[in-house]
C-alpha positions in Angstrom: 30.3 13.1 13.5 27.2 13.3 11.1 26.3 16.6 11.8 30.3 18.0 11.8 30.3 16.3 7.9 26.7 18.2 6.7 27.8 21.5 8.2 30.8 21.1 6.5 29.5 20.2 3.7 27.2 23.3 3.7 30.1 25.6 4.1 32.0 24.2 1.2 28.8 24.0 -1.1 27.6 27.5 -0.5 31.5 29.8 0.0 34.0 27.2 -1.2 33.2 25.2 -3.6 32.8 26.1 -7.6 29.9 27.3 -9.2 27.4 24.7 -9.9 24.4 25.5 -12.2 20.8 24.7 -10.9 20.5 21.3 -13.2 23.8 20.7 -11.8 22.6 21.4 -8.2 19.3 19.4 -8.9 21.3 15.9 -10.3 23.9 16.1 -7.6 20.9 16.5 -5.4 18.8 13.6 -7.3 21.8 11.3 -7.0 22.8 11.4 -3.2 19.0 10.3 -3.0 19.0 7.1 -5.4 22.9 6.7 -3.8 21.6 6.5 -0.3 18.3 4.8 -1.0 20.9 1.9 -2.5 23.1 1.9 0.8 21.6 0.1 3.5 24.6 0.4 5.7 24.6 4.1 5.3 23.8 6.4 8.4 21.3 8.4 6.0 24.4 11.6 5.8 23.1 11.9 2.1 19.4 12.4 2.5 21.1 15.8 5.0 23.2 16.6 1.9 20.7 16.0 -0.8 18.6 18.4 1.5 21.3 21.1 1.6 21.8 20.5 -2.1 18.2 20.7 -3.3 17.5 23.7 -1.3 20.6 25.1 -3.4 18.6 25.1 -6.2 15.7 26.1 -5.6 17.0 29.3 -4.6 18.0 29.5 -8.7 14.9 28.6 -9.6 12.2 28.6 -6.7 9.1 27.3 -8.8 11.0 24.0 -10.2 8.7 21.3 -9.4 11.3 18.6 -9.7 13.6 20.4 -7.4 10.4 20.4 -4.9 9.7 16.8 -5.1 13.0 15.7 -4.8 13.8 18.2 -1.8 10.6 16.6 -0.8 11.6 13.4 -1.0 15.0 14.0 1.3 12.9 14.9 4.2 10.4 12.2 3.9 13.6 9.9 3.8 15.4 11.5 6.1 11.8 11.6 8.7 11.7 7.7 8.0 13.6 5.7 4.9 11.5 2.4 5.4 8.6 1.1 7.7 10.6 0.2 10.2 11.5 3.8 11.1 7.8 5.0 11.3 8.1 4.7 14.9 10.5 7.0 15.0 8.5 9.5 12.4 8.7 13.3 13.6 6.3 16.0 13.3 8.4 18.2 11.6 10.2 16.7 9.4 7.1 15.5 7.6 5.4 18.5 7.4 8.3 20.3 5.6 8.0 17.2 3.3 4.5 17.7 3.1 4.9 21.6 2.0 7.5 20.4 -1.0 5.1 17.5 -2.1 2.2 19.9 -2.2 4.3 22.7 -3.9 4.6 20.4 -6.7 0.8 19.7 -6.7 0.4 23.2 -7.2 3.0 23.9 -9.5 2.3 21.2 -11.8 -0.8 19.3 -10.8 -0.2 16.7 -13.8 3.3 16.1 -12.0 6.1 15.2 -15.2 9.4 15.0 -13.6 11.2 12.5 -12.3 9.6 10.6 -9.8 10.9 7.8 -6.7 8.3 5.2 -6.3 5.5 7.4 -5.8 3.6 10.4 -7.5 3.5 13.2 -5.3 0.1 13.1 -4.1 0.6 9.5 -3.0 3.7 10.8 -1.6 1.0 12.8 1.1 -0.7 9.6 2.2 2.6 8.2 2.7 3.4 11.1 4.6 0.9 11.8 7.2 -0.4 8.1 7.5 3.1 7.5 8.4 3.1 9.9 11.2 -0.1 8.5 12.4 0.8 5.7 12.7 3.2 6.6 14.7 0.9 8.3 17.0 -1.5 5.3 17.1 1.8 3.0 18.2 2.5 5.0 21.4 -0.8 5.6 22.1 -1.2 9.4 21.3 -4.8 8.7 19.9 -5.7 12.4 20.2 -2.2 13.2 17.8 -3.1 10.5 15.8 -6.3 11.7 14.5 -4.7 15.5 14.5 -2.0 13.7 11.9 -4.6 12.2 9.4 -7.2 15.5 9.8 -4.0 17.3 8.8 -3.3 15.3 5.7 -6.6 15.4 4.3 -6.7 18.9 4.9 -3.4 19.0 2.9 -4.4 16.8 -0.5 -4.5 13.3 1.1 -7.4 10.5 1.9 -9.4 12.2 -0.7 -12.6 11.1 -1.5 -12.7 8.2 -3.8 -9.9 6.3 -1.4 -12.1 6.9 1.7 -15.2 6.0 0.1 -13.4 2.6 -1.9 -11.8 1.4 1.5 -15.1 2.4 3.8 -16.5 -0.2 0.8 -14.0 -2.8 1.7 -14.4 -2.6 5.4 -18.0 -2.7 5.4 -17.5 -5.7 3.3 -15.7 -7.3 5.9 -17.2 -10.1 8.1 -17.4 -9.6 12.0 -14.2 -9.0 14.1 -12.6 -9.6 10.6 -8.4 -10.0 9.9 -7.6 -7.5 6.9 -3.9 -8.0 5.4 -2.8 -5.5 2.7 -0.1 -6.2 0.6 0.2 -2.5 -0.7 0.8 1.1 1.8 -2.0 2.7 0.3 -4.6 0.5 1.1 -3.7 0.6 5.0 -3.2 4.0 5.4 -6.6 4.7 4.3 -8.0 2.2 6.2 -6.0 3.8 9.4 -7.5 6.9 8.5 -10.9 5.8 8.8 -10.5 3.5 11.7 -8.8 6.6 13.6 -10.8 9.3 12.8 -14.1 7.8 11.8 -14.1 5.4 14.4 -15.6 3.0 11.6 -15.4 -0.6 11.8 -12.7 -0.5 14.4 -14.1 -4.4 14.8 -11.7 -5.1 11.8 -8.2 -5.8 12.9 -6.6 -4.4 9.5 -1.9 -5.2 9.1 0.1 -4.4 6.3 2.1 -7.8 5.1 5.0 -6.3 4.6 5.0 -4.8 8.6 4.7 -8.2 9.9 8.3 -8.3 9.4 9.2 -6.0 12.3 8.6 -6.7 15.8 7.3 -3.6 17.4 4.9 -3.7 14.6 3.6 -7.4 15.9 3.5 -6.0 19.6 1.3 -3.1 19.1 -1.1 -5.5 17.8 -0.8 -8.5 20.2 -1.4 -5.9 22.6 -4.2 -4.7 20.8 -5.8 -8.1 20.2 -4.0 -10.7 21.5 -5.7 -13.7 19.6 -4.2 -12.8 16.8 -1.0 -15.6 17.5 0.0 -18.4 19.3 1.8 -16.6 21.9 3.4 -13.2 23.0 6.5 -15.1 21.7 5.8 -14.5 18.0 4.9 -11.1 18.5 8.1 -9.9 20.2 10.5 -12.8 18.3 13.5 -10.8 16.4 14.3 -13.9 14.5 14.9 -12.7 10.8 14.2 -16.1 9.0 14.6 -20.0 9.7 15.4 -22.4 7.7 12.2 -24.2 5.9 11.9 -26.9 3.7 8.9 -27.2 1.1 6.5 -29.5 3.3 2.6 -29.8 3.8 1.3 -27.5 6.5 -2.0 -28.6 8.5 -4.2 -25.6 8.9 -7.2 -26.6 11.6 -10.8 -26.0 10.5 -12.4 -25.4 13.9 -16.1 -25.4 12.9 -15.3 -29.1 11.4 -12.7 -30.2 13.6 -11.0 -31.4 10.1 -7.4 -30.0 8.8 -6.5 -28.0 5.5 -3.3 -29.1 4.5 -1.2 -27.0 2.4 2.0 -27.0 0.7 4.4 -24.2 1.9 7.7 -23.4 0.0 10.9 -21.7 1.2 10.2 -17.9 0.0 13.8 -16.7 0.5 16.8 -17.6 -1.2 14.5 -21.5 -1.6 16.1 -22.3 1.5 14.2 -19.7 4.1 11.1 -18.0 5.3 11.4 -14.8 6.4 9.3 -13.0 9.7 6.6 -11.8 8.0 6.2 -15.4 6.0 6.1 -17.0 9.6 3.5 -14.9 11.5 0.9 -15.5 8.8 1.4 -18.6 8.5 1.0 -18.4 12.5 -1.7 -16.1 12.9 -3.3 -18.7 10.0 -3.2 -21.6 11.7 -4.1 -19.9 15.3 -7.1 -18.4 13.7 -8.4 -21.7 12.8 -10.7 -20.0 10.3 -12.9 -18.9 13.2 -12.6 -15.2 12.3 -13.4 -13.9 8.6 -9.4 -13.3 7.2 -8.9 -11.1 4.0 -6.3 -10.0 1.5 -5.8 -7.2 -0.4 -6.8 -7.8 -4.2 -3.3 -8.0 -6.0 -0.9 -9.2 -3.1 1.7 -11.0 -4.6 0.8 -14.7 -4.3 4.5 -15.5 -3.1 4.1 -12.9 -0.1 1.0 -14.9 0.8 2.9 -18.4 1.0 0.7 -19.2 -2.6 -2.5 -19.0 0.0 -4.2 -17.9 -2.9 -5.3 -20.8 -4.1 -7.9 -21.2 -1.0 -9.7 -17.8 -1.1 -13.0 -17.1 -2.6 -13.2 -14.0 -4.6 -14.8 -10.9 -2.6 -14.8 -8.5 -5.2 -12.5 -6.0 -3.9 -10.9 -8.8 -1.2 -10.1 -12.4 -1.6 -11.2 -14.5 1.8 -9.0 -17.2 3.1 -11.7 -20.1 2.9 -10.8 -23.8 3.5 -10.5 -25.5 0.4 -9.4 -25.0 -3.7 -10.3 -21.9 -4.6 -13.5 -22.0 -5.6 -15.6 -20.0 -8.5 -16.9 -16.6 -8.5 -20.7 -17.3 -6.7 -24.0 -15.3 -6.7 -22.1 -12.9 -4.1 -19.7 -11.9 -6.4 -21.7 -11.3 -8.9 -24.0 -9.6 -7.0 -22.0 -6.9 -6.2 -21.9 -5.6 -10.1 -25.0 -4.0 -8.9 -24.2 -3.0 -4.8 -21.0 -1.6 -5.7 -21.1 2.4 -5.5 -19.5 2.7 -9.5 -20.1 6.4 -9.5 -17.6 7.0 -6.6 -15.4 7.4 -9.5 -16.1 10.2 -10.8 -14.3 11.4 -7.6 -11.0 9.9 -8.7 -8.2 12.4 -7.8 -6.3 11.7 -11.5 -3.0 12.8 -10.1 -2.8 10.1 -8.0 -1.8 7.2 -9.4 -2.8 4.5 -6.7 -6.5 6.0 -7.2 -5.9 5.3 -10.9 -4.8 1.6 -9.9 -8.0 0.6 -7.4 -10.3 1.8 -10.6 -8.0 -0.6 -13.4 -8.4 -3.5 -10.6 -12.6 -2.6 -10.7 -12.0 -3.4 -14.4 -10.2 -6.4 -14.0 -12.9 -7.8 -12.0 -15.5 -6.6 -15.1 -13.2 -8.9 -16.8 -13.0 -11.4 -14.8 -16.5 -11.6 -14.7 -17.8 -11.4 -18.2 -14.6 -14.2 -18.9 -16.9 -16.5 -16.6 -20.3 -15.4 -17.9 -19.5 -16.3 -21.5 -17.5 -19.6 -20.5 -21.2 -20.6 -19.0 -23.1 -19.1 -22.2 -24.8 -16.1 -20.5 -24.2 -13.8 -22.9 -26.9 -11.1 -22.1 -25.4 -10.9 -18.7 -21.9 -11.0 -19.8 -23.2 -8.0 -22.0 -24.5 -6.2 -19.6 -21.6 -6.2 -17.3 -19.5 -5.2 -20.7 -21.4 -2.1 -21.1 -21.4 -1.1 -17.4 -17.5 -1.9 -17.5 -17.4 0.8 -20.1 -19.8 3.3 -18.9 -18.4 3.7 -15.6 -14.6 3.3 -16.8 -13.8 4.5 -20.5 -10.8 3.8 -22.0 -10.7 7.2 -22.8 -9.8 8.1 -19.2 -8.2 4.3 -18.1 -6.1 3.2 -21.1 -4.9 -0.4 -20.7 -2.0 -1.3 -19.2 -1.8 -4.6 -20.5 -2.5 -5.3 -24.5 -3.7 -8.8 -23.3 -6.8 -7.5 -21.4 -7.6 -5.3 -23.8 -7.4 -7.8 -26.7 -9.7 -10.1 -24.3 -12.4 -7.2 -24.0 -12.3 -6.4 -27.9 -12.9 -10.1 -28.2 -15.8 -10.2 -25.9 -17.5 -7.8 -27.7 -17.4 -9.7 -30.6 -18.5 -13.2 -28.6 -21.5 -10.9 -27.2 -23.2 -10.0 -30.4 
């Protein structure tokens, strides 16, 4: 029935229906996107017609880039509108995507149009490490590592991302648990698991995945001491009902308990999947194996675990007590971490931009403690490394409150 609609719908747009002018082609276009991405009981008909539509344009005006992206954008929805379609992700639907993403790129390389969640060379991680991932789900190792090659021949996994996350894993303790809160983060780290065969010791899951089931079966099959039991894996339940109550979380190198306070995260009344295998895989893990999460996650999506990890720099650790304050280790790293790596920032992609404003946060962060313990040659020092290796000039602040704290250390570190 779908495909008898879109045919029909491509008759009438190109020999029945009225004129339309290419900005009229390109917001019909733009708006059967945003109306579908809205729709969750939709059978994805519009991203087919946004397609048709968009391609409309462009043959008005071929070298639009916002026509590109958007057209762009209606294969890479129609190839797979959340994470739980990646498993279904097909070969050739991104790599049309990929050609209108990297059309843009080199029409406009400081992309200005419109833009849905991403920027279009984020849009290419998204994109192959998608259909990687697919690959690495059914076991097609060989296609897998042909799917990320592919994208960084095409403008993704550049150099500062590899090089960042390579940082982070290498980081990572022995046989370590890495949860990311963000896409970017895992694709990379997929990337260099796959085809660099690098720290493949680190068992590395996207929070938000956790929520769908064949997600948690590829990697109970992959390492099944990750839960309790096959059960939580393959368990389709959606959410339970949870009241706010103090969790025990076994310490097995003490024999002792942590106990923690976990609140409903859904509507106050749930928790959701994902909420319920971490807190499993938490409490199976016993802290026995080194478990890390991505700097930023939302302390909500973590169950407010937050508040027992230790600071890692670029990682917090899940440690088993109050979070405690920045040590030598974390300080340390002002001088291990590889600062010049950004000089190979791609500036077009804004999730590069965002790992180089969260090195500054942790410059921050970092002279905030120094001058709270009167160090002030070291905090400094760290202040004019912050601003040698990321100028406001290239970085502007985001926020006026960090900025106002750093124009305040200066003055403090006279």
């Amino acid at each position: 029935m779908k495909t008898f609609s879109v045919t029909c719908f491509a008759l009438i747009l190109y020999f029945g229906a009225p004129a339309q002018t290419f900005t009229q082609l390109l917001e019909n276009g733009k708006d059967l996107i945003k109306k579908e991405r809205g729709d969750k009981a939709s059978d994805k008909g519009n991203y087919l017609r946004a397609a048709i539509t968009l391609e409309a344009a462009l043959q008005m005006k071929p070298d639009d880039p916002e026509a590109h992206y958007f057209l762009g954008s209606a294969y890479d929805y129609e190839n797979n509108a959340d994470c739980g379609e990646i498993i279904n992700t097909r070969k050739g639907l991104a790599i049309a995507a990929s050609n209108e993403f990297e059309t843009v790129i080199r029409l406009q390389p400081n992309y200005t149009g419109e833009i849905i969640a991403l920027d279009p060379v984020s849009k290419l991680y998204s994109i192959w490490g998608c259909l990687g991932f697919c690959y690495m789900v059914k076991g097609y190792e060989d296609s897998a590592r042909w799917a990320f090659a592919e994208g960084k021949k095409r403008g993704a996994f550049g150099d500062f991302s590899l090089t960042y996350y390579r940082k982070l894993l290498h980081d990572c303790g022995p046989h370590a648990i890495y949860i990311s809160y963000g896409d970017f983060s895992i694709m990379n780290i997929w990337y260099l698991q796959a085809v660099e065969h690098y720290r493949t010791d680190v068992t590395a899951m996207n929070l938000n995945m956790l929520y769908i089931p064949w997600v948690t079966e590829y990697y109970y099959k992959h390492d099944s001491s990750l839960f309790s039991s096959q059960q939580v894996a393959s368990d389709t339940t959606k959410y339970e009902e949870w009241e706010e109550q103090e969790v025990a979380i076994p310490i097995q190198s003490t024999g002792k308990k942590l106990k923690v306070p976990i609140k409903p995260t859904y509507y106050d009344r749930y928790l959701v999947r994902n909420d319920m295998v971490l807190l499993d895989m938490v409490q199976h893990n016993k802290f026995m194996r080194p478990l890390y999460f991505e700097k930023g996650s939302a302390p909500e999506a973590i169950l407010m675990l937050n508040h027992y990890t230790a600071d890692r720099f670029i990682m917090d650790e899940l440690v088993p007590k109050e979070r405690p304050s920045p040590d030598k280790a974390f300080y340390d790293q002002f001088s291990i971490f590889p600062f010049q790596l950004i000089n190979t920032v791609n500036p077009h992609c804004s999730e590069d931009v965002r790992n180089v404003r969260g090195l500054r946060y942790e410059f921050i962060k970092a002279v905030y403690q120094l001058l709270a313990e009167n160090k002030k040659a070291d905090a400094r020092k760290l202040l004019a490394q912050m601003e040698q290796y990321i100028p406001v000039s290239q970085y502007s602040y985001e926020d006026p409150a960090l900025e106002g704290y750093v124009t305040d250390f200066h003055a403090k570190v006279k």
